[in-house]
N, CA, C and O of each residue as an XYZ file, in Angstrom:
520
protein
N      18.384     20.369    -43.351
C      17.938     20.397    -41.981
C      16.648     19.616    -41.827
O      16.378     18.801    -40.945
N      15.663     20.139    -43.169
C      14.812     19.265    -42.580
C      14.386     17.407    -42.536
O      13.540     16.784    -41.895
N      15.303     17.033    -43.422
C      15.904     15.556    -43.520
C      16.294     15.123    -42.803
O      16.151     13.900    -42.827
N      17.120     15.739    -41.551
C      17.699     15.536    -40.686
C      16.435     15.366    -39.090
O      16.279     14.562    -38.172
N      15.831     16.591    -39.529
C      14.821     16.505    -38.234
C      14.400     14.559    -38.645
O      14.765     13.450    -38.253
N      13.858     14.891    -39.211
C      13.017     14.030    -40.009
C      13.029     12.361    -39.752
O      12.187     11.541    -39.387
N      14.885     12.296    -40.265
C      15.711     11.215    -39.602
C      15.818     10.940    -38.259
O      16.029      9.784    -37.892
N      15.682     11.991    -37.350
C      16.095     11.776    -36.084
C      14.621     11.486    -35.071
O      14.695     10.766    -34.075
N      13.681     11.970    -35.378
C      12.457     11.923    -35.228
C      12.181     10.073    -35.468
O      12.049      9.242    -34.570
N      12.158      9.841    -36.916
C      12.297      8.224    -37.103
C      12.921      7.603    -36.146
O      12.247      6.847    -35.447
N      14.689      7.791    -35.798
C      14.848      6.736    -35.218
C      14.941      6.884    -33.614
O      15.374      5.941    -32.952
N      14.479      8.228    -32.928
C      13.736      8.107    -31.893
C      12.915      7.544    -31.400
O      12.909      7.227    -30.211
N      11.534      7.158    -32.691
C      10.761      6.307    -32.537
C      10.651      4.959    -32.546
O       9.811      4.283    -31.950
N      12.088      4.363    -33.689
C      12.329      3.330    -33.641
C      13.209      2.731    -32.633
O      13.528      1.543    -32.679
N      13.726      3.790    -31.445
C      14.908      3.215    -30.374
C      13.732      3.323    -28.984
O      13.786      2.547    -28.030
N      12.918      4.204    -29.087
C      11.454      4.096    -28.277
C      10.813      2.490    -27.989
O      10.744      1.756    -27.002
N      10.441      2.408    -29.263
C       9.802      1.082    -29.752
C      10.434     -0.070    -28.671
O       9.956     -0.674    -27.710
N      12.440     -0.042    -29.680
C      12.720     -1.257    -29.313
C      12.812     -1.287    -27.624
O      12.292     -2.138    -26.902
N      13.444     -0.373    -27.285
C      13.869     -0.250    -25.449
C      11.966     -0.485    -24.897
O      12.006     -0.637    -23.676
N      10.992     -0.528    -25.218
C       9.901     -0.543    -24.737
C       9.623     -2.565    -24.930
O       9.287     -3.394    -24.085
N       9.847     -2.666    -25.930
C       9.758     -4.264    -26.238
C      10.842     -5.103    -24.943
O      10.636     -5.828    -23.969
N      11.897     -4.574    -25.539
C      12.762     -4.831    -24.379
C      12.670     -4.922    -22.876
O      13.165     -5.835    -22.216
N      11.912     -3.772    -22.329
C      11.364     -3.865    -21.199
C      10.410     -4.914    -20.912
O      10.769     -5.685    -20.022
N       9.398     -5.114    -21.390
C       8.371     -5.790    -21.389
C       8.467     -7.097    -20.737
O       7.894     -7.740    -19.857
N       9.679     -7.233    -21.753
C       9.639     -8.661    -22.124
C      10.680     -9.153    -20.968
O      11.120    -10.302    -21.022
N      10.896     -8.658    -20.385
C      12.334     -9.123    -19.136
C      11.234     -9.048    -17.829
O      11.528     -9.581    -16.759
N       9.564     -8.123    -18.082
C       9.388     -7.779    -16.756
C       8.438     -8.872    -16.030
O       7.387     -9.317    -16.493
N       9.093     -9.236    -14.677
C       8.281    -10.034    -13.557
C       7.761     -9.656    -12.759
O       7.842     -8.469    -12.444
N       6.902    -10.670    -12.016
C       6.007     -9.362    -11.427
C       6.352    -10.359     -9.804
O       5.428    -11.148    -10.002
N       6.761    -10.689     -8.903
C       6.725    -11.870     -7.880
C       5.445    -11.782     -7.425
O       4.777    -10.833     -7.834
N       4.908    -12.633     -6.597
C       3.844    -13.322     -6.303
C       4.188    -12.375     -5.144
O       5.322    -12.221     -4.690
N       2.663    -11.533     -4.567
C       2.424    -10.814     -3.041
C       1.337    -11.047     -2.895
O       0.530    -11.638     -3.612
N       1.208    -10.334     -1.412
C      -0.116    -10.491     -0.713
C      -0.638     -8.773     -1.015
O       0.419     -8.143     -1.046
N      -1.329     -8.195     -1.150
C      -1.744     -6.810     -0.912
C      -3.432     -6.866     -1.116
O      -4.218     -7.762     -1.423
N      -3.584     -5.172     -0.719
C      -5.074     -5.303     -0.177
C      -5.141     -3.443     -0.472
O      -4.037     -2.929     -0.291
N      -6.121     -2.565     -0.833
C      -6.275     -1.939     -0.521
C      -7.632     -1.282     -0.245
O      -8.508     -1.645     -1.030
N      -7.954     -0.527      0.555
C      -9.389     -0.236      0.818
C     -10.600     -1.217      1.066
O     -10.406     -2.116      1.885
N     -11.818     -1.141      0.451
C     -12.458     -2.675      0.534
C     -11.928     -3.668     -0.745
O     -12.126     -4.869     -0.931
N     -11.194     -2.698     -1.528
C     -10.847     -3.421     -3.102
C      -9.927     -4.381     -2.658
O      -8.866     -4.119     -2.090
N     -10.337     -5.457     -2.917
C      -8.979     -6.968     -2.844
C      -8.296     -7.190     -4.263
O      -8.721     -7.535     -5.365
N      -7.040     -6.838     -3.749
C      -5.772     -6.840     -5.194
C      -5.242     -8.410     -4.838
O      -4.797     -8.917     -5.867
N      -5.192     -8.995     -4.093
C      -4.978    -10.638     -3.981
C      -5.575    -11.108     -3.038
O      -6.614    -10.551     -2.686
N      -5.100    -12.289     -2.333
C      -5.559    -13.079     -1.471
C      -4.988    -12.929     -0.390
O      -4.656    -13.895      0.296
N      -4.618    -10.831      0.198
C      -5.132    -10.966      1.637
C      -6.577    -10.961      2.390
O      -7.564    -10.432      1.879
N      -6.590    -11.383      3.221
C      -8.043    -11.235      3.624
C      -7.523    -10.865      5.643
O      -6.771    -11.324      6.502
N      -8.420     -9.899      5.489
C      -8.123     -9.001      7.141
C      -9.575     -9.869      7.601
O     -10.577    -10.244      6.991
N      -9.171     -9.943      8.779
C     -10.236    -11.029      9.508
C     -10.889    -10.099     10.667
O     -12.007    -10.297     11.144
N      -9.829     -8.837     11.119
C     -10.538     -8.399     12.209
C      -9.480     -7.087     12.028
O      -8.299     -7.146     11.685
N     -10.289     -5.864     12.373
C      -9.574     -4.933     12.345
C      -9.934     -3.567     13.630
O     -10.843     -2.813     13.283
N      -9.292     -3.265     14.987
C      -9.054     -2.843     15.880
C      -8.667     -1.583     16.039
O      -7.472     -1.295     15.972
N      -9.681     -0.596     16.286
C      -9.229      0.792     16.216
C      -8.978      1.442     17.818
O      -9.946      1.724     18.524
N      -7.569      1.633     18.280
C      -7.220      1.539     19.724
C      -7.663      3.311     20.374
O      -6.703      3.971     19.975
N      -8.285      3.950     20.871
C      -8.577      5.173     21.162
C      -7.318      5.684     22.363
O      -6.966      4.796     23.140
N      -6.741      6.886     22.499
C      -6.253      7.169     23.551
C      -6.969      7.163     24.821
O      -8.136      7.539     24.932
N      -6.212      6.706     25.823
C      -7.053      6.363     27.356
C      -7.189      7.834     27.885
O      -8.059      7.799     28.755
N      -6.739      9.034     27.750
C      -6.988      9.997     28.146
C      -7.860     11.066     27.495
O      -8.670     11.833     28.015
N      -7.513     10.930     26.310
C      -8.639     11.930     24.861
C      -9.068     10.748     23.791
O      -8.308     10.243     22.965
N     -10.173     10.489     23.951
C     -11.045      9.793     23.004
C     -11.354      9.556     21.593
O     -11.866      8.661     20.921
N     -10.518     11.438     21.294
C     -10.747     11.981     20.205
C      -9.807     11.363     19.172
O     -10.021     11.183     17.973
N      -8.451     11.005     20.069
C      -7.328     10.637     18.951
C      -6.957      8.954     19.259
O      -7.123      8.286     20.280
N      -6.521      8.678     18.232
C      -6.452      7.159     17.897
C      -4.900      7.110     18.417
O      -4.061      7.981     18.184
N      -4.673      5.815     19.231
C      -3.300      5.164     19.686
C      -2.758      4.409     18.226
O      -1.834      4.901     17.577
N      -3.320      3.409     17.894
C      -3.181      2.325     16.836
C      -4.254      1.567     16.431
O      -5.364      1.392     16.934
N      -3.661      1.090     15.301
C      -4.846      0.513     14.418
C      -4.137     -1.361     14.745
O      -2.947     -1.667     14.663
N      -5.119     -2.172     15.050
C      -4.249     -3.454     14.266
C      -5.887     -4.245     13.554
O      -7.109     -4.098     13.526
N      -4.559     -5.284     12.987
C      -5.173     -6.148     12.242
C      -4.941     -7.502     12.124
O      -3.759     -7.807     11.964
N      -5.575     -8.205     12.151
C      -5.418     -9.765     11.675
C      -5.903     -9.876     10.730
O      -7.070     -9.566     10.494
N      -4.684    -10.606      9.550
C      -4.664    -11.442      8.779
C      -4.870    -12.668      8.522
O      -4.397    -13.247      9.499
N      -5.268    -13.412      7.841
C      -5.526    -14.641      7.739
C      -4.264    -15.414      6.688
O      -4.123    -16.629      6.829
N      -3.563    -14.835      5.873
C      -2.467    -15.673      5.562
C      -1.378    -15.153      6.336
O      -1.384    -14.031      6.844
N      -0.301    -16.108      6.430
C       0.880    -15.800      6.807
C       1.991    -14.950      6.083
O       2.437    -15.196      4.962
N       2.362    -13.926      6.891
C       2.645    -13.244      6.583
C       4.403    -12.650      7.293
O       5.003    -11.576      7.347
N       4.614    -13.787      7.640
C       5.975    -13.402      8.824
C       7.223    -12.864      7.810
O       7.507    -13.506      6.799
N       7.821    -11.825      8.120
C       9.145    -11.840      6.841
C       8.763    -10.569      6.074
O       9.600     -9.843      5.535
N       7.004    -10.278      6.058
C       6.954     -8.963      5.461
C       6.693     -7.863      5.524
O       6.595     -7.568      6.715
N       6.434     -6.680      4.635
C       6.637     -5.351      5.932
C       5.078     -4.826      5.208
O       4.626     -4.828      4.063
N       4.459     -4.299      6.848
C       3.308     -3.577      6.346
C       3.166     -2.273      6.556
O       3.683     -1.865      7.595
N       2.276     -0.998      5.461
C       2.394      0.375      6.092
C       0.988      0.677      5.636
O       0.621      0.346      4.509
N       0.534      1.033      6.122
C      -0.867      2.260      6.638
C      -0.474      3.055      5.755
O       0.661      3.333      5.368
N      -1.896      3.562      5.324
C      -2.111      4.640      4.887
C      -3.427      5.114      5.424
O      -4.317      4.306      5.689
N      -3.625      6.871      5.651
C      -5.116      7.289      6.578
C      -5.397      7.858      5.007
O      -4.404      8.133      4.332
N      -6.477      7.999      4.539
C      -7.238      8.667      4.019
C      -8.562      9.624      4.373
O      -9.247      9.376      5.365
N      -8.782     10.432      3.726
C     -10.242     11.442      4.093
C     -10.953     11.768      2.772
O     -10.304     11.876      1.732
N     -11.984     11.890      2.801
C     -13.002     12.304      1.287
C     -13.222     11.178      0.874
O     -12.824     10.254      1.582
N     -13.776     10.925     -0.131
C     -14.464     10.574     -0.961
C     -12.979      8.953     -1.421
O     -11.845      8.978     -0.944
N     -13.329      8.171     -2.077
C     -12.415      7.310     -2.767
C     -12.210      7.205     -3.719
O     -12.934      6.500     -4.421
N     -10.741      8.077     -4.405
C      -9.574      7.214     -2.945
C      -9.366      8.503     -1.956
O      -8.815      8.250     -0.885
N      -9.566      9.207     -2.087
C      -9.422     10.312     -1.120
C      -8.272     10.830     -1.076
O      -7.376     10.483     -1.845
N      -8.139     11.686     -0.216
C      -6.810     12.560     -0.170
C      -6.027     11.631      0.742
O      -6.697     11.013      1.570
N      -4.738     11.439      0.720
C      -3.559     10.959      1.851
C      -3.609     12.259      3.006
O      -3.377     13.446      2.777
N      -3.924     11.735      4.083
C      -3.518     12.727      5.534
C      -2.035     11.783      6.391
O      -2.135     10.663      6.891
N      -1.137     12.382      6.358
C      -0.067     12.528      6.567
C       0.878     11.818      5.679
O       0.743     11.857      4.456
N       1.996     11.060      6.365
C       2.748     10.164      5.731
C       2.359      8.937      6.015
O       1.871      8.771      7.133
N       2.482      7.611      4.973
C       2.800      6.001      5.183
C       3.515      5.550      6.595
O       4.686      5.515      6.972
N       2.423      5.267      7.113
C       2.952      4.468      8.692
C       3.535      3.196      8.155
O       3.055      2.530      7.237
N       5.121      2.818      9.141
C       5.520      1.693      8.938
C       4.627      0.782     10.061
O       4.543      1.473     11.076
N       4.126     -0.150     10.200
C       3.347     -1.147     10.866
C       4.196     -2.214     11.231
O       5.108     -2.497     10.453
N       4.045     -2.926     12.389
C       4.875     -3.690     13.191
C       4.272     -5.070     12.694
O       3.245     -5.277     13.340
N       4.548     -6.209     11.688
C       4.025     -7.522     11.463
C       4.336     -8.597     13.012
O       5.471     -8.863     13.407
N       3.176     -9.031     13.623
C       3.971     -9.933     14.948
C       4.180    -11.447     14.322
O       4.330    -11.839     13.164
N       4.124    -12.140     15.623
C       4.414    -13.405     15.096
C       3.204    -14.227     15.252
O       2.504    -14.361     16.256
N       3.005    -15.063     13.406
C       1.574    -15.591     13.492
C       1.325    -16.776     14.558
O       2.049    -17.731     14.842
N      -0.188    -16.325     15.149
C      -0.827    -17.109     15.890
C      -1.161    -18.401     15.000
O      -0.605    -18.855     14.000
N      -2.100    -18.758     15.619
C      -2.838    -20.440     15.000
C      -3.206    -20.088     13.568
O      -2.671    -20.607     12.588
N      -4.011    -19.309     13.529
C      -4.782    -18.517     12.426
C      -5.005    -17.369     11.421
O      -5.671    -17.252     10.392
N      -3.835    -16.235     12.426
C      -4.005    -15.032     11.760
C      -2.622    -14.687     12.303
O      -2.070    -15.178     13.288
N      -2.154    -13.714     11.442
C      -1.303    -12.619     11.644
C      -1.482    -11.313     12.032
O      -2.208    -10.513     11.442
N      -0.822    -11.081     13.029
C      -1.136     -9.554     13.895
C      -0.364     -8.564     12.806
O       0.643     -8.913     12.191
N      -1.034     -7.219     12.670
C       0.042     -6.061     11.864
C      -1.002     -5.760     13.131
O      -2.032     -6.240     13.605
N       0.062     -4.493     13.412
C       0.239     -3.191     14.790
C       0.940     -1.939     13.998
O       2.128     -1.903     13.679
N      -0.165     -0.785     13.713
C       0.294      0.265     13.155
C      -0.057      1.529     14.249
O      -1.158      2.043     14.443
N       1.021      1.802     14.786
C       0.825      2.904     15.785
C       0.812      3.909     15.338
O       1.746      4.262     14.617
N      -0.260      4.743     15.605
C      -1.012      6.473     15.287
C      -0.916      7.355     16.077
O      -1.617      8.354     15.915
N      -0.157      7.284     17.011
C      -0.049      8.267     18.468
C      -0.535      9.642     18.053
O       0.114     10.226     17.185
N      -1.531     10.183     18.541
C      -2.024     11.637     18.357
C      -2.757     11.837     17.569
O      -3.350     12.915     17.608
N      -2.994     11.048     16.686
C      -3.765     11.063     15.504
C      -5.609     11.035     15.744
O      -6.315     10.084     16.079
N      -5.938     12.247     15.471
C      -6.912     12.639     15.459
C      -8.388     11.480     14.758
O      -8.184     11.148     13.590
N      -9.511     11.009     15.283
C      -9.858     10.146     14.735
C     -10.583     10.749     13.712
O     -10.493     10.159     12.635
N     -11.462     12.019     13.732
C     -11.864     12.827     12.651
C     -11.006     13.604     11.288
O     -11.415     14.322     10.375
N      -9.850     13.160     11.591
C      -9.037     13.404     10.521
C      -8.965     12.394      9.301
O      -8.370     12.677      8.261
N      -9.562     11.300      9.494
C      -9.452     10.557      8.096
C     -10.909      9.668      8.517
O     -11.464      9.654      9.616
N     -11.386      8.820      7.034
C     -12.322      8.595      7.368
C     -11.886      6.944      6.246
O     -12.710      6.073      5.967
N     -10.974      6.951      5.980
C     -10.531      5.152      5.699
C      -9.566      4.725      5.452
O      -9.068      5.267      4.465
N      -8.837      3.759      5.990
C      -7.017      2.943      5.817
C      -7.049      2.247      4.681
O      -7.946      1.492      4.306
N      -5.726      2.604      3.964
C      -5.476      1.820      3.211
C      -4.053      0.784      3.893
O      -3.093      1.486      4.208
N      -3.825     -0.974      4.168
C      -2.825     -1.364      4.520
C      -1.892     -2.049      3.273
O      -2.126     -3.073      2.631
N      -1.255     -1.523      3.216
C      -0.194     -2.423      2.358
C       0.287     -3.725      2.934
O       0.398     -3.843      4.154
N       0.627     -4.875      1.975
C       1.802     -5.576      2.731
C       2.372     -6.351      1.975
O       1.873     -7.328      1.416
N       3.833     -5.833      1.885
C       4.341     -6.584      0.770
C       6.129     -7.026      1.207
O       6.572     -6.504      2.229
N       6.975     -7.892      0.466
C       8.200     -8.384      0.855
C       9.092     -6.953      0.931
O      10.279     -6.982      1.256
């Protein structure tokens, strides 16, 4: 029995190994745009960013948008609200965000927050990827 553990233990480690090499070596990564917090993970760059208040209560946010500076038509963007400290806690779910169609210069994302309390988070994270 215990030859056996022994054996099987070995070539667990050796079928570990290879399926890990294996992976590796097949993995691509495609070329994106993303961004999160003030941290820049590539070469998006937000040029202007628009926090829309409800016209009746002040308190809660309509939508967030943003302009981009690369083009970005074709891909999908989602919000994230955060609160605390960074990275903070997630307050609710990943908003899907509306990408428009680029102007001269920038690309519009439109992430609608309907009801959303503005004291409930205190920073966005935007994704945007194919």
């Amino acid at each position: 029995m215990r030859k056996s553990r022994v054996l099987l233990a070995g070539v667990a480690v050796a079928a570990a190994g290879a399926a890990t090499s294996a992976f590796t070596a097949s993995n691509t990564v495609p070329q994106s745009t993303a961004g999160y917090a003030a941290a820049t993970v590539s070469g998006a760059t937000v040029e202007d960013i628009e926090y829309v208040v409800n016209s009746s209560d002040r308190s809660l946010l309509d939508r967030i948008t943003f302009q981009v500076t690369e083009d970005i038509t074709g891909m999908n963007a989602y919000l994230t609200l955060r609160t605390g400290v960074a990275p903070g806690t997630v307050v609710g779910s990943p908003i899907t965000c509306t990408v428009g169609t680029r102007a001269s210069t920038t690309s519009p994302i439109t992430c609608l927050t309907p009801s959303q309390p503005i004291a409930g988070f205190n920073s966005v994270a935007l994704t945007v990827a194919q």
